[in-house]
C-alpha positions in Angstrom: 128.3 99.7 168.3 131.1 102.1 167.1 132.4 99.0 164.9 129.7 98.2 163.3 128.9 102.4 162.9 132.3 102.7 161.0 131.4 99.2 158.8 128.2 101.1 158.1 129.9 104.5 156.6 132.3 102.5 155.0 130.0 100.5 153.5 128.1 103.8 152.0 131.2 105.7 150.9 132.3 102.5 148.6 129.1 102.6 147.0 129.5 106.0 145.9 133.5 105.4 144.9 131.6 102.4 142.4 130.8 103.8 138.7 127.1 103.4 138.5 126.9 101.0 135.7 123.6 98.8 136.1 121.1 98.8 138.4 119.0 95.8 139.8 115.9 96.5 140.1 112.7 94.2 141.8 111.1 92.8 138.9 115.0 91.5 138.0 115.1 94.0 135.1 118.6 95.5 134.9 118.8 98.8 134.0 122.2 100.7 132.6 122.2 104.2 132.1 124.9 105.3 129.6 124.9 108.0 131.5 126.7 105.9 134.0 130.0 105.4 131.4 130.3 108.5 130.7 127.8 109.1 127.8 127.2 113.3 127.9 125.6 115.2 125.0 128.9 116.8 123.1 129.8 117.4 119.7 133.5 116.9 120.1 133.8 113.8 122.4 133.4 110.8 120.2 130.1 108.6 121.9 131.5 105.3 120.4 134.2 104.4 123.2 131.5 104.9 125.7 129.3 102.3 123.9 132.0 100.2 124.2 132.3 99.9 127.8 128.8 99.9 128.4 128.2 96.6 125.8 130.6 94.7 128.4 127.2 94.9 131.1 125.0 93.3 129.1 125.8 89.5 128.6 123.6 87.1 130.2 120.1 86.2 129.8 118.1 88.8 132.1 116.0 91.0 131.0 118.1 94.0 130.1 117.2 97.9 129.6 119.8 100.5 127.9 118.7 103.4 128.4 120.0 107.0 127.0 119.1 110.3 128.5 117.7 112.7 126.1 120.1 115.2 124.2 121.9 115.1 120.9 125.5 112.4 120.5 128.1 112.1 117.7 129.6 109.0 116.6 133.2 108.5 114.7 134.1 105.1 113.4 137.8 105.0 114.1 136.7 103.4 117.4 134.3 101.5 116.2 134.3 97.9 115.9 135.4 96.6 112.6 134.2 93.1 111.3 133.7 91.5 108.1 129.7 90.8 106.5 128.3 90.1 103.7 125.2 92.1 103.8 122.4 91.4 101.0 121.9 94.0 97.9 124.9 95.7 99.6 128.4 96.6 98.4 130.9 94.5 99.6 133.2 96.8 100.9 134.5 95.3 104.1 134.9 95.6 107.0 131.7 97.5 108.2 132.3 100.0 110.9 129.4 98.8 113.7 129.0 101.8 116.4 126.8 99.4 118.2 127.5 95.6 118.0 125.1 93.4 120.0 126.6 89.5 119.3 124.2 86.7 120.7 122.6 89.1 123.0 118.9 88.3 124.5 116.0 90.0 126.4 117.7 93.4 125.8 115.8 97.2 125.7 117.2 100.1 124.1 115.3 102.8 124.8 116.8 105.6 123.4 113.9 108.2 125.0 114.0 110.7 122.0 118.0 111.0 122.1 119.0 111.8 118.5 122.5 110.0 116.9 124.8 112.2 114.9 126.7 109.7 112.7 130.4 110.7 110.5 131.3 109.1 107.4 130.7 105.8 106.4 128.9 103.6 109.5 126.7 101.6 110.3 125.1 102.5 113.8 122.8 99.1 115.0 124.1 95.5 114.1 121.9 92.5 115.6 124.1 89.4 114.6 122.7 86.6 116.6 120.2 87.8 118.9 117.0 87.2 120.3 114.5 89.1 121.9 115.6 93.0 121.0 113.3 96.0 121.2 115.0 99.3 119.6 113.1 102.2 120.1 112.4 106.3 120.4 115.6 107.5 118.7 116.4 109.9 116.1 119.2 108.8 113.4 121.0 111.4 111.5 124.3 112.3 109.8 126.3 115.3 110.2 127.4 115.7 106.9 125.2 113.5 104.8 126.5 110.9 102.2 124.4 112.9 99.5 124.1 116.1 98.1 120.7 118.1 97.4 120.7 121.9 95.3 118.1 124.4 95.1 117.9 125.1 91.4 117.8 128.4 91.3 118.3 129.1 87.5 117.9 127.4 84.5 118.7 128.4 80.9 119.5 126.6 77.5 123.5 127.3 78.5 123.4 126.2 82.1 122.0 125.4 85.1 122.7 127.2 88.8 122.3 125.5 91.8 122.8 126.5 95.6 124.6 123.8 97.2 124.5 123.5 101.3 128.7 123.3 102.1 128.2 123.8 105.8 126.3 120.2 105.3 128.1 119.3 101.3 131.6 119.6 100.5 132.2 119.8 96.9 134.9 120.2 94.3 135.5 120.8 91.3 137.9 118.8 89.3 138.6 118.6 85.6 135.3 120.8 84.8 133.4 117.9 87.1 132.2 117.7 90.4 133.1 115.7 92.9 132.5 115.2 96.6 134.1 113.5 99.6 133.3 110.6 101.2 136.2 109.6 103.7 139.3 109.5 102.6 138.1 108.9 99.0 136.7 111.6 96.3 133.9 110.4 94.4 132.2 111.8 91.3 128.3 112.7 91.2 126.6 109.9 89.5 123.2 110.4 89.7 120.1 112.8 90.2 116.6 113.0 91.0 114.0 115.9 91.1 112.1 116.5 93.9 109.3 119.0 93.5 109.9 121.9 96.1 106.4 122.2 97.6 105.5 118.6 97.3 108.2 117.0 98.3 107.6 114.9 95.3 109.8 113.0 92.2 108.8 115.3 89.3 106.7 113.0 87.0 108.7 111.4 84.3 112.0 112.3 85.6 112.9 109.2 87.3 116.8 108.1 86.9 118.1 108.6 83.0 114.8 111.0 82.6 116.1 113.5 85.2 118.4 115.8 83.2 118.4 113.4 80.2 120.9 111.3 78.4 123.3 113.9 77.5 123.9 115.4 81.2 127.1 114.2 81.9 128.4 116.6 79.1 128.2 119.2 81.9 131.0 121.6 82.7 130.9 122.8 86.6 131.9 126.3 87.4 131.7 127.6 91.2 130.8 131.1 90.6 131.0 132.4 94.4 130.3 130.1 97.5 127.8 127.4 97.5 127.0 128.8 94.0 127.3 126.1 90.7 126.5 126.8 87.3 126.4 123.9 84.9 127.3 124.6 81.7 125.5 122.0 78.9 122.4 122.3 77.0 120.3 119.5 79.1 118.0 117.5 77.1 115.7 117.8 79.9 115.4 120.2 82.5 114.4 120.8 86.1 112.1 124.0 87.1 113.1 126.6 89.1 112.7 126.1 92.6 113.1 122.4 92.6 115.5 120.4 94.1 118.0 118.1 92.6 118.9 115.2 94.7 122.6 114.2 93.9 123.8 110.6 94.5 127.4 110.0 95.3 128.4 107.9 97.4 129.0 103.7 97.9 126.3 101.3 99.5 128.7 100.2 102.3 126.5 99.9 105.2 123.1 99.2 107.3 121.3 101.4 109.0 119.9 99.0 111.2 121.3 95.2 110.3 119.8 92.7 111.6 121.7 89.1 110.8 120.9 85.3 112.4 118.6 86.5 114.8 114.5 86.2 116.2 112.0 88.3 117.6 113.1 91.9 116.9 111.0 94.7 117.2 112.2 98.3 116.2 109.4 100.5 117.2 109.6 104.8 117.3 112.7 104.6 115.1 113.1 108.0 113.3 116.1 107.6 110.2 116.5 110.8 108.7 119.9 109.0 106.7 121.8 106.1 106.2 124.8 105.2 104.4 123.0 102.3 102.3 119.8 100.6 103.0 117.7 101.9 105.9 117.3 98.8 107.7 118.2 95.3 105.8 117.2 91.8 108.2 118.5 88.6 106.6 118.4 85.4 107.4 116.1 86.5 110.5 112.8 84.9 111.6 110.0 87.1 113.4 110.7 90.7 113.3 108.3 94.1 113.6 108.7 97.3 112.5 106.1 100.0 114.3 106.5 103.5 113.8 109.6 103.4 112.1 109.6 106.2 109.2 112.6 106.3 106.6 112.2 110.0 105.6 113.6 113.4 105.1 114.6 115.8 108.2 112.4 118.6 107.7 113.8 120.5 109.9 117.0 120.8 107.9 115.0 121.3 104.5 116.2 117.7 103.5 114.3 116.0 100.3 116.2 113.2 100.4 115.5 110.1 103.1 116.5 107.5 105.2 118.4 105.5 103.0 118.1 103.8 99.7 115.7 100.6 100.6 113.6 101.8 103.4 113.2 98.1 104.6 115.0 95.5 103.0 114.3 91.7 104.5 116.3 89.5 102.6 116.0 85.2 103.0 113.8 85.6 106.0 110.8 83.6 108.0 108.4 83.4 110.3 106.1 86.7 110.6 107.3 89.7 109.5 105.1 92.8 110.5 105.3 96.4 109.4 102.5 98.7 110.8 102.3 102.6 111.2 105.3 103.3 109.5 106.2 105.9 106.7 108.3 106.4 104.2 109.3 109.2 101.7 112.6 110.6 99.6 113.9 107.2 99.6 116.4 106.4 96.6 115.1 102.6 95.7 111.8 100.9 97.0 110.5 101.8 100.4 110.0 98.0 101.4 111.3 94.6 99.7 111.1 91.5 100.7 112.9 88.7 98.6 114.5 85.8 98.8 117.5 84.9 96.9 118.3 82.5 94.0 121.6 80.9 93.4 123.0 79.3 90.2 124.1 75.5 89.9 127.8 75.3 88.3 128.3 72.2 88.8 126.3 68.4 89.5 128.7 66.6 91.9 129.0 63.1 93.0 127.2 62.4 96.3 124.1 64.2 96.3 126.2 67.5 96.0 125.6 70.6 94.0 128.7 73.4 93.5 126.5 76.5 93.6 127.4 79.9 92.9 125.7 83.9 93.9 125.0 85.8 91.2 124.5 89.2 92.2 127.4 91.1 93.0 125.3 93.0 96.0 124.6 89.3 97.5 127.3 87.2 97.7 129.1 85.8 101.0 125.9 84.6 102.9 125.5 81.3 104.4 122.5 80.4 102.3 121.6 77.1 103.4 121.7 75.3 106.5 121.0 71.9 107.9 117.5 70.7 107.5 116.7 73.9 104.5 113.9 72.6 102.3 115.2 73.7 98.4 113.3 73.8 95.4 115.3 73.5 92.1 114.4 75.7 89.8 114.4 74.5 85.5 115.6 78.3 84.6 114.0 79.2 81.4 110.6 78.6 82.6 111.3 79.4 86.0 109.0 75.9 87.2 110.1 74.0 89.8 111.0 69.6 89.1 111.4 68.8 92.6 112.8 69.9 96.7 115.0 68.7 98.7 116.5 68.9 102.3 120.5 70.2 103.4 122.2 68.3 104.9 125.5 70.5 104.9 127.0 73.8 103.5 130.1 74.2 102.5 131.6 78.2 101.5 134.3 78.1 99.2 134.8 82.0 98.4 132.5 84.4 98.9 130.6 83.7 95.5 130.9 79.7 95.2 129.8 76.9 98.1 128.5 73.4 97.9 125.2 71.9 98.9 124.7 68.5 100.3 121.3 66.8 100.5 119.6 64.4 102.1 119.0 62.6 98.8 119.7 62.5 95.2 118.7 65.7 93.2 116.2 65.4 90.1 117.7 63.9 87.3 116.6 67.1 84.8 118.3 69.1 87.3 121.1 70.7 84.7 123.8 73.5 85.1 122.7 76.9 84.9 119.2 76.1 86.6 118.4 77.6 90.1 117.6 77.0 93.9 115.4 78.6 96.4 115.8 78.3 99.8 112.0 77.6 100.5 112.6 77.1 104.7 113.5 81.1 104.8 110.1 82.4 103.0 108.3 84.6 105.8 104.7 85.7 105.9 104.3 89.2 105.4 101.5 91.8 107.2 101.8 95.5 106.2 99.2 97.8 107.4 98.5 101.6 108.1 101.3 102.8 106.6 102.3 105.5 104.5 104.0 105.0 101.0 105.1 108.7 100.6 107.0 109.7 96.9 110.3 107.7 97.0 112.8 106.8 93.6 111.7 104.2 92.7 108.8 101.8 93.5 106.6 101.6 96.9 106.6 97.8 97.7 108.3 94.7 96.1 107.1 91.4 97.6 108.4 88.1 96.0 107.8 85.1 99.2 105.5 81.6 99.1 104.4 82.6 102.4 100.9 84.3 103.5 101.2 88.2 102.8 98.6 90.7 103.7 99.2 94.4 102.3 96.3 96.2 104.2 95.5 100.0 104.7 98.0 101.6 103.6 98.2 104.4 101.6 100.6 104.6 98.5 102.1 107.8 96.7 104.8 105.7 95.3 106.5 107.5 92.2 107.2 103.8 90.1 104.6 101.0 90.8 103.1 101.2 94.0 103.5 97.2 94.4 105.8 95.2 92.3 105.4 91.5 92.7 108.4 89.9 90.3 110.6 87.2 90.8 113.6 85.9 89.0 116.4 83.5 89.2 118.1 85.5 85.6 118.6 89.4 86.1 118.6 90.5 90.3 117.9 86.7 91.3 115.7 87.7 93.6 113.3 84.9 94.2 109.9 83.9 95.8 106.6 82.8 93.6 103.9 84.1 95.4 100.9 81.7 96.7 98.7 83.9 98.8 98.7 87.8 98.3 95.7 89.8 99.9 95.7 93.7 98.7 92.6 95.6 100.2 91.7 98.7 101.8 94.8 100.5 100.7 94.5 103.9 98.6 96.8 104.5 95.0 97.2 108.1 94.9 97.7 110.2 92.0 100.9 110.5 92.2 101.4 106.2 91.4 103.5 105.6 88.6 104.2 109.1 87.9 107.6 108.0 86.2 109.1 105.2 84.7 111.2 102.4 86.5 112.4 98.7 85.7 109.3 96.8 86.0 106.8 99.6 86.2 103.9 98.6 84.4 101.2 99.6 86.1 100.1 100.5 89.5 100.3 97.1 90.6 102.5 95.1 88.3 103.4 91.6 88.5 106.3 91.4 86.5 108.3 87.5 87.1 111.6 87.1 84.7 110.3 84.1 82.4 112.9 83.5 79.7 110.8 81.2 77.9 106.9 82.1 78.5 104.3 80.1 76.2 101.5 78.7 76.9 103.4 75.4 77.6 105.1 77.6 80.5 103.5 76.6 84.4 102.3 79.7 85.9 104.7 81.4 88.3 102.4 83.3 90.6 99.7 82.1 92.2 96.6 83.3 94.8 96.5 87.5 94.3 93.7 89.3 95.3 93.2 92.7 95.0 89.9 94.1 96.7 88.2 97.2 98.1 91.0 99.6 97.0 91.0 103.0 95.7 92.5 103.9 92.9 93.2 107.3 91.5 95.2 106.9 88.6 95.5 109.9 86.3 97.4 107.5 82.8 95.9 104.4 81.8 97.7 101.6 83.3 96.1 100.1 86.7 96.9 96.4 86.6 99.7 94.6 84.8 99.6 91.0 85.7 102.0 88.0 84.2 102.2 84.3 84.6 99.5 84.0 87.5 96.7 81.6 88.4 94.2 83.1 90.1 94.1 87.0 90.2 90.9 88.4 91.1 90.1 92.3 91.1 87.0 93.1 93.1 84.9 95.7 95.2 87.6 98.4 94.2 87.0 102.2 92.9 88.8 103.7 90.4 88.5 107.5 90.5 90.2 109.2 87.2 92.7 112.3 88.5 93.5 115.1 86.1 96.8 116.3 88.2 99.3 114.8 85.4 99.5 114.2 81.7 99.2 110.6 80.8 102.9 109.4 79.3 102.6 105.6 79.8 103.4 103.6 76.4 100.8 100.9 78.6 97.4 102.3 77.3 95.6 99.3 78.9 93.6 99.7 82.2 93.9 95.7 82.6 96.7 94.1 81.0 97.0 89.9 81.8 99.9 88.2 79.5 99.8 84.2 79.8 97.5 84.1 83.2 94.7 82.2 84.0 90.9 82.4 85.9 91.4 86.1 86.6 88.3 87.7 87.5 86.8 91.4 87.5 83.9 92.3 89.5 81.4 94.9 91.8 84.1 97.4 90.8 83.3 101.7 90.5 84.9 103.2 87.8 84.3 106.8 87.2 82.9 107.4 83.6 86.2 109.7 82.2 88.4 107.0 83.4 91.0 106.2 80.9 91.0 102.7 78.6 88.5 101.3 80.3 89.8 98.1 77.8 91.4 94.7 79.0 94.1 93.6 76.9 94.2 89.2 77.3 97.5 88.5 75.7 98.3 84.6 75.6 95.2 85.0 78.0 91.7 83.1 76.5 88.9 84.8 77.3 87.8 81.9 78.9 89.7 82.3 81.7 88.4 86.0 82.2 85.4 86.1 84.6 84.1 89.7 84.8 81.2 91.6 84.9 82.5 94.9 82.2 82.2 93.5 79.5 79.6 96.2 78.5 81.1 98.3 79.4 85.0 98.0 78.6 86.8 96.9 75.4 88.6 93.5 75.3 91.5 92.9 73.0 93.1 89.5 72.8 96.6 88.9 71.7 
């Protein structure tokens, strides 16, 4: 009895010698408290090495749960994990610094229960590379001293401008009459602005990129007159209103906030990112993934314009489903959400079915781009058509910017050098609903995949085009001919199109890079409808369409606004350049609305079927 009493106490006081590290619970589900390793709310300890240790617990294919307790933690990346990627419309600047690095892990939680993570310098605080089955959710992301600068203007004259600068968030300095500000070890110069209206947390109309401060802006000199103080000195050809903030871009596109690579069915859900040092979050080469409640934007509560990131959401060579619902984003520098594909070049027509191929954006080079059993369509590159598909059998890199193809069979025979390929196998279907498109640089949503997409509910205060459909393998080779596009039920605020951007022709603009359009040319889009919208534009342009067959606009109201002056060079409500049966009909359009004219260029007016033309001018080019 007294033996097995002293086994017993034993027993308990080894448990308690154990660090807690997982629990097992009854339903199998093993949950690990960071708490456990040593994970306490503190400025000064650096949260990375306890990641670290904690990672080691979660190999294996139970179902898994990370859990953090609530409170605030600070990541560093000297102990970070460094490794090498090649991460699309990113800078390659390698390695990446990964504060969390989950490699072919499956059936994992991370439940970060409203903790908030303070990021330093240039990271990247989630990589996915290889996983399956990952749910991130109810966390806060933030930087401690952002990779961007934002200044109160608080005077403006023909001699100067003053801003109040933040240092206690923004270092600065001034060097050779210029400013410059840190970012790590290096000192890089400001390079670009944008004008966010103070009580509307808006781009100013007509200021986007160049427009800002005009051409002649960096002819500044930069004079610290006391603390946090700036005064400007040049003559600005345009210039911002007192009050406003100026949004000032410095430093590289190094990392992810979220980057998800070769991996299925992840979900990011209650995912707050107030920052990031490049895109928000960028999936490539992923199949199935959802985004719920995630919002991109600024952190009020520091008086931040600027938000999470350049993209919000950037899915890159991607399939199966890919779901975005309840989200929001605002203060973005680039577009919100894009989903692309991407084109490669043929250099050179080898001998055994083999094609020497070569990335042509600097921003997307270094992926494995095909894989065994890809189905490719080559692309004839000045009318962007496709003469045939095949299937990969093998890929072979040879740098980061060249690799080889091999297929199953013989290429076309017009196949020549300089046409393109797209990977048609990673095309996903797209469903975006009931979120918010709140005033961002540059466009609201950029869709370019063959696959089913349904943009539904959402409600778009985009500052370029609200939805830009394009498509190119000759400028950003960013590819993916549309065949099935539903738009309805979303609402186009006034503030749509409010400045000019690459592409922006309209509200909607479909905008593919033909080099050699004629009526001879195939059309490149196919399938859009646009129904049951609202529309409030306050300029003419509503809907720019090119090289499509079959675009129908129907059941939609279009409600003129009187907020802004109308600036657009586009004075067309309806533009279609080389389309075909397009169709217009059981729309509302309020009497002052402006245009009211279709302009059919390349476009015969057989292949308009409306129900205005009583009521609207129709010129044909």
């Amino acid at each position: 009895m007294k033996t097995s009493l002293f086994l017993l106490i034993l027993a308990v006081l080894f448990s308690f010698t154990q660090p807690a590290t997982a629990v097992d619970t009854p339903n199998d589900t093993l949950y690990i408290h960071l708490r456990d390793y040593g994970l306490y709310k503190t400025r000064d300890r650096d949260a990375v090495k306890y990641i670290n240790e904690a990672l080691k617990d979660i190999q294996g294919d139970q179902p898994k749960v990370l859990l953090f307790s609530p409170g605030e933690y600070h990541f560093y990346p000297y102990e970070c994990t460094k490794k090498t990627y090649f991460e699309s419309n990113t800078s390659d600047i390698n390695p990446k610094a990964c504060a969390f690095l989950f490699e072919k892990v499956k059936n994992l939680t991370i439940d970060g229960r409203g903790a908030t993570l303070i990021f330093h310098d240039q990271m990247q605080p989630f990589t996915f590379d290889n996983c399956q089955n990952i749910v991130l959710k109810n966390l806060r992301i933030d930087w401690e001293y952002p990779l961007i600068a934002q200044g109160k203007v608080m005077k403006v004259t023909d001699q100067y401008i003053e801003l109040s600068i933040n240092q206690k968030e923004v270092d600065y300095r001034i060097e050779n009459d210029k400013l410059y500000f840190p970012e790590g070890e290096n000192l890089n110069p400001w390079n670009s602005t944008m004008e966010f209206d103070n009580e509307g947390r808006y781009v100013v109309p007509q200021t986007g990129d160049r427009g800002c401060l005009g051409s002649n802006w960096r002819d500044y000199r930069a004079v610290a007159t006391m603390p946090g103080i700036l005064r400007l000195y040049n003559n600005f050809e345009r210039k911002p209103k007192t009050g406003n903030f100026l949004v000032m871009r410095f430093a590289s596109r190094a990392h992810s906030g979220v980057f998800i690579t070769d991996s299925k069915n992840i979900t990011v859900q209650n995912l707050f990112l107030f920052h990031a040092t490049g895109l928000g979050i960028l999936a490539q080469f992923s199949e199935d993934l959802t985004f719920d409640q995630y919002r991109a934007i600024p952190n009020l509560a520091r008086n931040h314009y600027f938000g999470g990131g350049d993209d919000g959401l950037q899915v890159s060579n991607c399939k199966g489903l890919i779901k975005v619902t309840n989200c929001e984003f605002a203060g973005l520098m680039d577009d919100p959400i894009n989903v692309h594909g991407t084109s490669v070049q043929v250099q050179e027509i080898m001998e055994g079915n083999k094609l020497k191929c070569k990335f042509m954006h600097n921003q997307s080079s270094g992926m494995v781009w095909g894989h065994k059993g890809d189905r490719i369509s080559f692309i004839e590159n000045e009318r962007m058509n496709s003469i045939g598909s095949g299937e990969v059998v093998a890929f072979q890199p040879l740098s980061k910017d060249f690799f080889v193809l091999t297929f199953s069979k013989p290429v076309p025979k017009t196949l020549e050098v300089g046409d393109a390929l797209e990977n048609l196998t990673w095309s996903p279907d797209v469903e975006i609903t009931h979120s918010q498109f709140k005033s961002c640089r540059a466009r609201g949503l950029l869709v370019s995949t063959p696959g089913k997409v349904v943009i539904e509910n959402n409600n778009f205060e985009s500052s370029g085009s609200a939805i830009l459909i394009a498509g190119d393998a000759n400028g950003w080779f960013e590819s993916g001919a549309v065949k099935d596009v539903t738009i309805r039920n979303n609402t186009f605020g006034e503030l749509c199109n409010t400045s000019s951007y690459q592409f922006c022709e309209a509200i909607i603009s479909v905008y593919p890079i033909i080099p050699k359009l004629d009526e001879a040319t195939p059309c490149f889009h196919r399938n859009i409808k646009i129904e049951n919208n609202r529309f409030h534009p306050f300029d003419y342009p509503v809907l720019f369409a090119r090289s499509v067959d079959g675009i129908t606009f129907n059941k939609n109201e279009l409600f003129r606004s009187y907020t802004f002056e109308p600036y657009h060079a586009r004075q067309y409500t309806f533009t279609f350049e080389y389309c075909k049966n397009v169709q217009i009909r059981n729309n509302q359009f309020s009497n002052d609305l402006l245009g009211k004219n279709i302009l059919l260029k390349k476009t015969a007016v057989s292949e308009l079927d409306s129900d205005v033309s009583d009521t609207f001018d129709i010129e044909k080019l």
